[in-house]
N, C-alpha and C positions, 0 to 999 in steps of 0.2 A: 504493500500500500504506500500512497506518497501523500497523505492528511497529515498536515502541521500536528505535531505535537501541542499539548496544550500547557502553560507551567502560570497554576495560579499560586502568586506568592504574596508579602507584605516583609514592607523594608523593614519593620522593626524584628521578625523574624531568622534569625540564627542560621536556622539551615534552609531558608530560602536565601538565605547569602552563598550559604556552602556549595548549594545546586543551582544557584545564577550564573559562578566561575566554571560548570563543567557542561549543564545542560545543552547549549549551541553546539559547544565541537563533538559531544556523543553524537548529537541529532547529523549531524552536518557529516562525518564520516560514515551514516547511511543514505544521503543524500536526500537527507528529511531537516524541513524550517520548524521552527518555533516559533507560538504565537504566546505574547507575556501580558499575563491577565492581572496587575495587580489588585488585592482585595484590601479590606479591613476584616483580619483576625476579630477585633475586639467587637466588630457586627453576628462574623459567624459565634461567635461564643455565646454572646447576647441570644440569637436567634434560636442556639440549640440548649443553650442553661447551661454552657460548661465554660470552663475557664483554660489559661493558658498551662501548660507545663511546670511554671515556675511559681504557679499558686496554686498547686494542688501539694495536698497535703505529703510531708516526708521527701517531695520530690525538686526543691529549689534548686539545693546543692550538687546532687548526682545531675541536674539537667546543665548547670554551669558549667560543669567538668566536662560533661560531655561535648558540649559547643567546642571546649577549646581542644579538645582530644580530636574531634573528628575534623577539625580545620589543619591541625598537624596533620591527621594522617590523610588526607586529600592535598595539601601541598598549599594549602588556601591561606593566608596572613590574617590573623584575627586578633582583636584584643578587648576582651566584654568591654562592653558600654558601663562607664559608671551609671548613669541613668536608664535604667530598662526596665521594661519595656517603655517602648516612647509612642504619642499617636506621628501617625501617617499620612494621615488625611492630606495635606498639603503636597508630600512626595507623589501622591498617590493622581489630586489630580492634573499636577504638572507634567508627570507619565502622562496621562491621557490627552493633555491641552497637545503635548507634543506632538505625542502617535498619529493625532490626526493631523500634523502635517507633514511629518518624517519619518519613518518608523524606526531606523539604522538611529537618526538621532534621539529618539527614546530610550531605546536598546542602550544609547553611548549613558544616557542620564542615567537610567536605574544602574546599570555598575557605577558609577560615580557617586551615586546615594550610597549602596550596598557600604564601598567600601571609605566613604565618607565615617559611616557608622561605626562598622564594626574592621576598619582598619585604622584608622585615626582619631577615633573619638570624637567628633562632631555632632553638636544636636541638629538630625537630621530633622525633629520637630518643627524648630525654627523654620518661621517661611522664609526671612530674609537669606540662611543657610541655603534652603532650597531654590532661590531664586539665584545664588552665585552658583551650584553646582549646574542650575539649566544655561548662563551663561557658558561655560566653562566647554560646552560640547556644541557653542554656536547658535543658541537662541537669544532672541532679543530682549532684554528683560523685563519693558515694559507692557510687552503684547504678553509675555508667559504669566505676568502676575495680572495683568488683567481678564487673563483666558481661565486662568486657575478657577477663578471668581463669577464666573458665567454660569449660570443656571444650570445648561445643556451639560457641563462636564461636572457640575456638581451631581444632577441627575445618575451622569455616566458612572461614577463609582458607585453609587450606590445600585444602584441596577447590576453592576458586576458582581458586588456582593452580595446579593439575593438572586441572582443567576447562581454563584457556586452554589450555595446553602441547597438549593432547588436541586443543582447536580450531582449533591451527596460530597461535598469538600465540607470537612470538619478543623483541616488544620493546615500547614504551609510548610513548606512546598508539596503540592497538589498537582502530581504533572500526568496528563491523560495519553495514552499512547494506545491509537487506535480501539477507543473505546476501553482499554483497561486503564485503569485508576492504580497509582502508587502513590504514597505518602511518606514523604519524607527524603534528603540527601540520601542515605543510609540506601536506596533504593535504586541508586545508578545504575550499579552491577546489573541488578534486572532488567534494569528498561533498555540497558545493553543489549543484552541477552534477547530480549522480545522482541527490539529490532533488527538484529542479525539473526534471528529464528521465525520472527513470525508469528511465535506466542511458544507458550510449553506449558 
């Protein structure tokens, strides 16, 4: 099959960082695109009565470790956010203001958000933050923080986010490969596998 992968994520998210830096070139050494859906976690939680990783009970500490453990072993540069989780909202709809003019230059933004965050410590919260990182990849900064702000792309996130919910995404990264669903970095090797096989 040659359907875009699908990879629903959210920048404040750990391992939608981890599988942002490897997602394209798996897809892309089967001669398959990627389409990047970001969401708001803190909707899907809302929508399903559940909470993040790092506020569920007994599991804060094992899930910090793990972030930094599995950015070592993917080769990925990481360093927790003093401030986490953060909202997104803003990152989220400057992805989208973009997408609809660029898509390569969106693509350039959310890695620059990603690793804004969780390689440098930046509050990617901040919109004036995220209005330097949509400058930074070529967009003009007075039409992005005006487009941010537009009704239509405020709509557009939110509609993305009750799209996943609707689709059965609980958590991030959510990347659909030919109708099968995997959750999480930790899930490469597979989605490998299902595209050099076909499925199994």
């Amino acid at each position: 099959m040659t359907d875009p992968l699908l990879f629903y994520f959210d920048f404040t998210s750990p391992y939608s960082y981890l599988a942002s830096e490897k997602i394209d070139a798996t897809a892309d050494r089967f001669g398959r695109k990627v389409q990047w859906r970001p969401v708001l976690l803190g909707g899907i939680f809302k929508a399903l009565g559940t909470v993040s990783l790092v506020n569920q009970p007994g599991m804060a500490a094992y899930s910090v470790h793990d972030f930094v453990r599995s950015a070592r072993f993917l080769g990925v540069p990481y360093v927790h956010p003093a401030s986490f989780p953060v909202s997104t909202v803003a990152a989220a709809r400057v992805y989208y203001c973009l997408h609809g003019q660029d898509c390569a230059m969106a693509r350039r933004f959310a890695h620059k958000v990603f690793r804004a965050y969780f390689a440098a410590g930046r509050d990617v919260s901040a919109p004036a933050v995220v209005l330097e990182l949509a400058e930074k990849v070529g967009a003009g900064r007075t039409a992005v923080e005006a487009g941010m702000n537009e009704p239509a792309i405020k709509e557009r996130l939110r509609a993305e986010t009750e799209a996943a919910v609707a689709a059965g995404v609980f958590g991030a990264p959510w990347i659909v490969v030919d109708g099968e669903s995997f959750w999480g970095a930790d899930r490469l090797p597979q989605i490998e596998r299902w595209l050099e096989t076909g499925g199994f």
